[in-house]
Structures are given as C-alpha cells and as structure tokens.
Biopython code that builds the backbone (N, CA, C, O; Angstrom):
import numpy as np
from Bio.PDB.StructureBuilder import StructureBuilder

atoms = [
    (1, "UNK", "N", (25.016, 181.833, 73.355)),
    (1, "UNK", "CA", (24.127, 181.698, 72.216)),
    (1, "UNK", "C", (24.476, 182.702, 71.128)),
    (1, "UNK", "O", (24.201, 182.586, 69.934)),
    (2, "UNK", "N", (25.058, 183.604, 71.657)),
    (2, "UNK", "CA", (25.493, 184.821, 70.697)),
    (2, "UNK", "C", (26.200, 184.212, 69.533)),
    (2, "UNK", "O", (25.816, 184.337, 68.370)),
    (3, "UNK", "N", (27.435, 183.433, 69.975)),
    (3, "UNK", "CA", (28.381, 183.062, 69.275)),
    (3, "UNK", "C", (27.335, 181.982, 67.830)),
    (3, "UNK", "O", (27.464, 181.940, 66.607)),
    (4, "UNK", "N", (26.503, 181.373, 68.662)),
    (4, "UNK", "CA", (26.005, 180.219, 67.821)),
    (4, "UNK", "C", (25.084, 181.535, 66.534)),
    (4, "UNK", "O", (25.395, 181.160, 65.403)),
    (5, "UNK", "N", (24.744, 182.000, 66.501)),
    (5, "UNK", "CA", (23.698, 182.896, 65.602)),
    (5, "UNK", "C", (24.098, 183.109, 64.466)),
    (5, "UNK", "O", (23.586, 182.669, 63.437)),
    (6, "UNK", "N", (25.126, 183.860, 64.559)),
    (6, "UNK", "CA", (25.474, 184.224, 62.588)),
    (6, "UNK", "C", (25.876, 182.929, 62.003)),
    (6, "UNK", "O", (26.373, 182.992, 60.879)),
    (7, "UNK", "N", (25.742, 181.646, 62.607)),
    (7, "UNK", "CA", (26.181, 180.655, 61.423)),
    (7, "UNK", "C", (25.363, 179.601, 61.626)),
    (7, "UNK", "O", (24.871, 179.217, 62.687)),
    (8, "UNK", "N", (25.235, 179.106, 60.407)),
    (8, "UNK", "CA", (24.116, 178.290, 59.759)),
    (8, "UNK", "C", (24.698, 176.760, 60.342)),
    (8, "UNK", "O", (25.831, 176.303, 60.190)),
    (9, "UNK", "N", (23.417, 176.079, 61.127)),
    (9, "UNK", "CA", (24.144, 174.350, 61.638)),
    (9, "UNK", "C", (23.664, 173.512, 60.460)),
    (9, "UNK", "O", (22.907, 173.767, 59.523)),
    (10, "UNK", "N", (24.282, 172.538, 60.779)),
    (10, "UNK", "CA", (23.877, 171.375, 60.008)),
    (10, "UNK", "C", (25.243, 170.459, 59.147)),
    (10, "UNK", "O", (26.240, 171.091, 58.795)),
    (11, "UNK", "N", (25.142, 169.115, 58.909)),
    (11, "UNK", "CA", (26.309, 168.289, 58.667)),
    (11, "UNK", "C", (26.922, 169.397, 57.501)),
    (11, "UNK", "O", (28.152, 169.346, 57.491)),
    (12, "UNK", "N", (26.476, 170.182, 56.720)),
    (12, "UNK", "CA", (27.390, 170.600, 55.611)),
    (12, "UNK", "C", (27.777, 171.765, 55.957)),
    (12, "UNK", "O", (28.407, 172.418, 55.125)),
    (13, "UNK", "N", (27.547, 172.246, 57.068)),
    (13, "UNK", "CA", (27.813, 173.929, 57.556)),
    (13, "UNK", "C", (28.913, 173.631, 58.927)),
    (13, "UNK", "O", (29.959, 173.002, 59.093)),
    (14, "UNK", "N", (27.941, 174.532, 59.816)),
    (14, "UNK", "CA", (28.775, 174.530, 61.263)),
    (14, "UNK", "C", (28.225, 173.616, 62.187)),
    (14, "UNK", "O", (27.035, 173.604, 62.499)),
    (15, "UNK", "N", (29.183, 172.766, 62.675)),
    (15, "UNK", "CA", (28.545, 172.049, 63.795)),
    (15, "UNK", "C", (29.181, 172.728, 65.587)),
    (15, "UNK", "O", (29.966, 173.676, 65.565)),
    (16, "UNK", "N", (28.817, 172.233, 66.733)),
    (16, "UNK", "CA", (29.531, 172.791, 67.265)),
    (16, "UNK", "C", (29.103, 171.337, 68.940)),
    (16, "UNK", "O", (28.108, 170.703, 69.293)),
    (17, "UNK", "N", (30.056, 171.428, 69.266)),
    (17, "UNK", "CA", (30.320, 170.720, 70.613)),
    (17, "UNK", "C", (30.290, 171.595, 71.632)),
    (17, "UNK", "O", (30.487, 172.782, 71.372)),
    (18, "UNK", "N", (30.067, 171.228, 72.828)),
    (18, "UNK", "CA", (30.434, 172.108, 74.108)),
    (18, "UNK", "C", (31.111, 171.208, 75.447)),
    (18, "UNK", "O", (30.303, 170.451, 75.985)),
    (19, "UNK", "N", (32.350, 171.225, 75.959)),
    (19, "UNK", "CA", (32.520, 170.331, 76.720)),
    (19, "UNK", "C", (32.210, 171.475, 77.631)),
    (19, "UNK", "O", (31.806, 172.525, 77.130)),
    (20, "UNK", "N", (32.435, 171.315, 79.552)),
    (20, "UNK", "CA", (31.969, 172.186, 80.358)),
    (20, "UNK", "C", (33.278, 171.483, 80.815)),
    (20, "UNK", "O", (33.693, 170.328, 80.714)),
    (21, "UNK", "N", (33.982, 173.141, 81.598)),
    (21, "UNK", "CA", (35.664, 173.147, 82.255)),
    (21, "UNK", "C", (34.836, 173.752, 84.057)),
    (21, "UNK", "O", (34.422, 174.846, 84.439)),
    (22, "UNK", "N", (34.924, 172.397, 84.709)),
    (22, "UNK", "CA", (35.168, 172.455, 85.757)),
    (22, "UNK", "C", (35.766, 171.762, 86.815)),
    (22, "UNK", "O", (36.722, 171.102, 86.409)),
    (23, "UNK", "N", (35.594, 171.673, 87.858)),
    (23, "UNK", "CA", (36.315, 170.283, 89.089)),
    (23, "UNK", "C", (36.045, 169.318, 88.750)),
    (23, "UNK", "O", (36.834, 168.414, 89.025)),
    (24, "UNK", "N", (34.617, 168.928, 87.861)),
    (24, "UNK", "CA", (33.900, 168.080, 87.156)),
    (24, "UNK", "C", (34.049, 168.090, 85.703)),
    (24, "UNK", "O", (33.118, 168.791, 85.307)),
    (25, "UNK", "N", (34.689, 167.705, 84.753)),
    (25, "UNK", "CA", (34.185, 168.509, 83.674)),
    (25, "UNK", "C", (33.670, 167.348, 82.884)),
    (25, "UNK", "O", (33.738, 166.122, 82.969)),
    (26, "UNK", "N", (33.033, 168.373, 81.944)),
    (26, "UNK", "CA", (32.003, 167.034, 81.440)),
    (26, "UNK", "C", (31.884, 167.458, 80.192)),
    (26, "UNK", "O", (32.088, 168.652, 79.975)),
    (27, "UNK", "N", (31.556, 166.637, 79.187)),
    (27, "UNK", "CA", (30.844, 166.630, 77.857)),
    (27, "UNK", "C", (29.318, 166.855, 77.843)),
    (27, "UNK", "O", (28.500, 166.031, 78.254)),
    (28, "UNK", "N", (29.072, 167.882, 77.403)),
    (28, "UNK", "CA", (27.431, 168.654, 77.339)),
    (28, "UNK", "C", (27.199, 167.959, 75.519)),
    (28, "UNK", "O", (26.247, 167.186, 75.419)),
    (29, "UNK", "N", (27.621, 168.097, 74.837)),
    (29, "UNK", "CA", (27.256, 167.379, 73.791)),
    (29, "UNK", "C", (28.315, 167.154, 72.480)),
    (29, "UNK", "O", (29.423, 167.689, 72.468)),
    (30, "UNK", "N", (27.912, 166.448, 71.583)),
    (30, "UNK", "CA", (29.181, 166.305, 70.431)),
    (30, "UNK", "C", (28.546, 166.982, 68.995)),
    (30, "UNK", "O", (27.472, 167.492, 68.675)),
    (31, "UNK", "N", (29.312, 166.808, 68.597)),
    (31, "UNK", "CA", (29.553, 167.612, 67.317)),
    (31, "UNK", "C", (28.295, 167.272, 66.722)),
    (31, "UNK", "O", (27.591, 168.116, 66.165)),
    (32, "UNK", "N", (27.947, 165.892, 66.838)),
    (32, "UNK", "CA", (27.347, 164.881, 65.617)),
    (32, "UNK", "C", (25.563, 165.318, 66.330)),
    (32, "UNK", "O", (24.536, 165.049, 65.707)),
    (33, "UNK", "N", (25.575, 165.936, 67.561)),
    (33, "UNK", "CA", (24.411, 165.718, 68.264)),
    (33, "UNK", "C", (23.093, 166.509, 68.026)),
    (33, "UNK", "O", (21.955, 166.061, 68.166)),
    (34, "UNK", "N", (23.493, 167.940, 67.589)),
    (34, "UNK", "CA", (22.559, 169.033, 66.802)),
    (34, "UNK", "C", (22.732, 168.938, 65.772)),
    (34, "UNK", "O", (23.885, 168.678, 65.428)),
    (35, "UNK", "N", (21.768, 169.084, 64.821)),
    (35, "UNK", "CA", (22.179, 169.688, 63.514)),
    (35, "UNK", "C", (20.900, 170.641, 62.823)),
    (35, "UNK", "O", (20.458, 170.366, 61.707)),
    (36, "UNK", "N", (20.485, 171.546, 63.467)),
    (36, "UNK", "CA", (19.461, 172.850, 63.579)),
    (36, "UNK", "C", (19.775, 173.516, 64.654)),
    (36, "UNK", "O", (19.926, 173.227, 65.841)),
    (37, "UNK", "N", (19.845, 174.437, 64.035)),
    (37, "UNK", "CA", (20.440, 176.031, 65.425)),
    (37, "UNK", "C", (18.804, 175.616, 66.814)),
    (37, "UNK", "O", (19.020, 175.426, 68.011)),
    (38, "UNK", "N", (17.421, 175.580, 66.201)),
    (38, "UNK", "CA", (16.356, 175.476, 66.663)),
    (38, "UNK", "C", (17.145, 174.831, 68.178)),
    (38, "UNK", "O", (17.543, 175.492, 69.138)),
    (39, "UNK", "N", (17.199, 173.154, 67.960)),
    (39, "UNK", "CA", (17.553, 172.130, 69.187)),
    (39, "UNK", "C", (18.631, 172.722, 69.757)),
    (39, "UNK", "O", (18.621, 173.113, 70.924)),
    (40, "UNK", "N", (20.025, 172.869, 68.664)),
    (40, "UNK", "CA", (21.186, 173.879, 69.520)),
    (40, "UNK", "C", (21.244, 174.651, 70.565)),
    (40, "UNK", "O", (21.915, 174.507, 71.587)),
    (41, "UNK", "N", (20.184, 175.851, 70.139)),
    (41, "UNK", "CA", (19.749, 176.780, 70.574)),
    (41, "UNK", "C", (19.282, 176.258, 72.623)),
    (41, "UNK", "O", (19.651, 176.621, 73.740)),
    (42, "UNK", "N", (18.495, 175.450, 72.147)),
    (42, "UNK", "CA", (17.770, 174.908, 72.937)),
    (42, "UNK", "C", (18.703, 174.055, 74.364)),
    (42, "UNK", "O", (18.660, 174.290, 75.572)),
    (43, "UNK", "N", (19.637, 172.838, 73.438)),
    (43, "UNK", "CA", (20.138, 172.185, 74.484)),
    (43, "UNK", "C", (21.519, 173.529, 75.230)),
    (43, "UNK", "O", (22.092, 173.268, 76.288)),
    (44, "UNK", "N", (21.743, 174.528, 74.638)),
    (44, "UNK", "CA", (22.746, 175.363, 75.070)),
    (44, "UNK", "C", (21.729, 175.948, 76.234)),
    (44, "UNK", "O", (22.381, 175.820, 77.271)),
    (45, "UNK", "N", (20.780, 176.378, 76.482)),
    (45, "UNK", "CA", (20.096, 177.135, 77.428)),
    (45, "UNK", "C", (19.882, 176.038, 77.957)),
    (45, "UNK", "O", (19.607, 176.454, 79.083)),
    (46, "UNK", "N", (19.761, 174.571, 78.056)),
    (46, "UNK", "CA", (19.708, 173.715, 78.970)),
    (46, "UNK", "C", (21.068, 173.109, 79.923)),
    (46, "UNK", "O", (21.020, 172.261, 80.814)),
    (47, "UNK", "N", (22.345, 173.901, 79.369)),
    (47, "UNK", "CA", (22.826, 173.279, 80.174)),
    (47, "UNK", "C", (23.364, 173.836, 82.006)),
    (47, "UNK", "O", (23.861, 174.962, 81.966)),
    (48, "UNK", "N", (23.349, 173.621, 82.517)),
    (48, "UNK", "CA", (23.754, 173.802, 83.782)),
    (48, "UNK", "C", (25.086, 174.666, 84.480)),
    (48, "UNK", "O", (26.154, 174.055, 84.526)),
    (49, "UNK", "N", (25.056, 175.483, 84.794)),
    (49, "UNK", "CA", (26.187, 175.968, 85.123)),
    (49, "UNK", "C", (26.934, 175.246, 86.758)),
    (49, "UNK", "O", (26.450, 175.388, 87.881)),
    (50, "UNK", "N", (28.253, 174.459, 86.379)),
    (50, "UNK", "CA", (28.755, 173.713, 87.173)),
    (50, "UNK", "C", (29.493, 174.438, 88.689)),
    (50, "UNK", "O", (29.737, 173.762, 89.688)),
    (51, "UNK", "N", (29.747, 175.842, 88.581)),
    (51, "UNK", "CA", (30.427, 176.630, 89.239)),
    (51, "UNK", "C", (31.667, 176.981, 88.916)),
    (51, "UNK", "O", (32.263, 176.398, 88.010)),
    (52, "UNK", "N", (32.272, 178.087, 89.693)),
    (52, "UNK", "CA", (33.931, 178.612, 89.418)),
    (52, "UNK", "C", (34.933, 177.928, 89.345)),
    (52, "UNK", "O", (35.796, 178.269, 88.537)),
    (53, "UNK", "N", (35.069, 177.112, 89.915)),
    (53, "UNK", "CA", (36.139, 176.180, 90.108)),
    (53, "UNK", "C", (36.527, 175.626, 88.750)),
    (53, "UNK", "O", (35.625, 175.052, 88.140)),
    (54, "UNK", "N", (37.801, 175.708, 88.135)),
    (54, "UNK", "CA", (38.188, 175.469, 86.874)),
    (54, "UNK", "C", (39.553, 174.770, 86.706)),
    (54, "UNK", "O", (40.549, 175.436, 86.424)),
    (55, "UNK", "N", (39.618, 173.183, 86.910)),
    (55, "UNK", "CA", (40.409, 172.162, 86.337)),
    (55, "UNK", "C", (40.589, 172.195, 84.920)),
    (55, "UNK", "O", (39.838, 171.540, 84.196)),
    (56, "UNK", "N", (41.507, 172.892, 84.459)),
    (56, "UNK", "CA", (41.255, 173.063, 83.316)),
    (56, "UNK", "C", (42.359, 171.471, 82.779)),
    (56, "UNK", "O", (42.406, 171.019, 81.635)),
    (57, "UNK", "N", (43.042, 170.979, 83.883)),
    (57, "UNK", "CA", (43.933, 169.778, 83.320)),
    (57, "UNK", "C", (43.249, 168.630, 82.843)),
    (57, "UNK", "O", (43.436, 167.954, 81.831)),
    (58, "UNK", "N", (42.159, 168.505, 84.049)),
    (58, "UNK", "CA", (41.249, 167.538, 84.142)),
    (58, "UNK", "C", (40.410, 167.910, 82.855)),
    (58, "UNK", "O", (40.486, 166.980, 82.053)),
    (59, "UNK", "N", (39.509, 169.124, 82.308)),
    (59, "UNK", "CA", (39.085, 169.127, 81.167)),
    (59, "UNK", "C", (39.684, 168.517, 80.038)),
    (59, "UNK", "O", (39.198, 167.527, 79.492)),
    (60, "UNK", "N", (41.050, 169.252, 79.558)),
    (60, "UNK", "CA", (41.798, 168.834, 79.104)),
    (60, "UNK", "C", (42.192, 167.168, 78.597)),
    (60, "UNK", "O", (42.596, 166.823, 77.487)),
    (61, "UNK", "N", (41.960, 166.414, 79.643)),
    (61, "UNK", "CA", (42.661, 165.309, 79.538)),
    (61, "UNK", "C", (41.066, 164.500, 79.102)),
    (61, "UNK", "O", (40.894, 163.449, 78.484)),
    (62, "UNK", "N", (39.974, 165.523, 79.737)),
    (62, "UNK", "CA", (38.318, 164.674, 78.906)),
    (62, "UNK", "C", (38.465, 164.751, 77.509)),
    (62, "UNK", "O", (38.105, 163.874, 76.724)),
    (63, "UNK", "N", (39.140, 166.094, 77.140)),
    (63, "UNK", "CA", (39.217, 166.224, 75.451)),
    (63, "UNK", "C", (39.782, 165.393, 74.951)),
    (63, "UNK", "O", (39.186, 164.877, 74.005)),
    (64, "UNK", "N", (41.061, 164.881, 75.264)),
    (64, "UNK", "CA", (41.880, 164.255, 74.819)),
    (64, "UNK", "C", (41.301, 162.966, 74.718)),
    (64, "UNK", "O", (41.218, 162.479, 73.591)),
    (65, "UNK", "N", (40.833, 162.248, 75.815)),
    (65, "UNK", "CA", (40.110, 160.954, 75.641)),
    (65, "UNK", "C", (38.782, 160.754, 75.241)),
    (65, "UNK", "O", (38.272, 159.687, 74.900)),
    (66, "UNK", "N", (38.212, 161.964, 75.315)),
    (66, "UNK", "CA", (36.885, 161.639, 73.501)),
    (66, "UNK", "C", (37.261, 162.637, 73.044)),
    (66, "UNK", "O", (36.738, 163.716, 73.323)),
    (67, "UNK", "N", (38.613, 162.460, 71.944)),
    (67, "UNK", "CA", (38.614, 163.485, 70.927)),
    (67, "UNK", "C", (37.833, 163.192, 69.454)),
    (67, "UNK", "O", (38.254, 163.586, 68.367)),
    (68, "UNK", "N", (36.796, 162.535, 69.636)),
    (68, "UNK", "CA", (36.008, 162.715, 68.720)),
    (68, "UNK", "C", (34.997, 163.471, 68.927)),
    (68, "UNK", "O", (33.966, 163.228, 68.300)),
    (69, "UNK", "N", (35.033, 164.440, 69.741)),
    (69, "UNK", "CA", (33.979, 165.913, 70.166)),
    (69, "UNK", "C", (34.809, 166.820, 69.543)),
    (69, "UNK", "O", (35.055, 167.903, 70.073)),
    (70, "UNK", "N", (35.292, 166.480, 68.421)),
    (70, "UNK", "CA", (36.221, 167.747, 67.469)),
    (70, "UNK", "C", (36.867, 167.512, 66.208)),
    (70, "UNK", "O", (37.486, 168.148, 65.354)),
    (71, "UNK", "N", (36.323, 165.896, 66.523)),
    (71, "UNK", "CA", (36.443, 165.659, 64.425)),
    (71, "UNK", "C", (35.180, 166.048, 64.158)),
    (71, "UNK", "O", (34.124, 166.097, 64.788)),
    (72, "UNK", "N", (35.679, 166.410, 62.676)),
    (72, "UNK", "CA", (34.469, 166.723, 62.098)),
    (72, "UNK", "C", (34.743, 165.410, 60.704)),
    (72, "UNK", "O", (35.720, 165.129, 60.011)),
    (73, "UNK", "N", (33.695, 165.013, 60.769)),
    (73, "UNK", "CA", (34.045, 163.354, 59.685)),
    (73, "UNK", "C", (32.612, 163.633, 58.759)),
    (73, "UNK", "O", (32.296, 162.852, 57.861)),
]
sb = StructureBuilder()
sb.init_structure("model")
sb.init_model(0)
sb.init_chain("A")
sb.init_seg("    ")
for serial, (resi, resn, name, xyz) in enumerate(atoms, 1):
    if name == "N":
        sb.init_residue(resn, " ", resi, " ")
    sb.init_atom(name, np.array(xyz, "f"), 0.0, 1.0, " ", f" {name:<3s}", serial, name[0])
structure = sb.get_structure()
C-alpha cells in the first residue's frame, strides 16, 4: 500500500494492476478496475497471500496472455 500513496488514481493519473507470482498465479485485478486510491486501497488489503512458492514462468506466461493488465488505452 506504501507504494500506492504518493500517487493520485484515476483514468488521467496512475492506474495500477496487480497480478500474484505463485505455483498458481493469478490476476488480482486490471488496470481498468480501480480508479480511487479509496477501493484500491481496499481491494489491495483484500487480497490473499498465495504462499512462497514462486513460478515465476508460469506468471510470466499469465502476463503475456492477458497483456491487457498493462496497456494503458
């Protein structure tokens, strides 16, 4: 949450995605999905911590196939 604070959300500012890098990895949300630090704030303390284990190939290859969790349009 630290990171999210000094900058202002919303379509004309900062948006921000979070995929999660694990054995599982998953898309926690997209770019397009917050746009107020308030909900941000919010769905970031909601998400789940998956454990240590870190596929980072398998992440990787989630990015790649919704790389629209990193356009910004």
């Amino acid at each position: 949450m630290f990171l999210v604070n000094p900058f202002e959300i919303g379509w004309d500012y900062t948006r921000v995605a979070v995929l999660q890098y694990s054995d599982d990895p998953r898309i926690e949300f997209y770019l397009k999905d917050y746009q107020d630090k308030t909900t941000l704030l919010n769905a970031i303390d909601a998400i789940t911590y998956k454990g240590i284990i870190i596929y980072i190939y398998r992440a990787r290859t989630l990015e790649i196939k919704n790389y629209d969790v990193y356009l910004i349009i």
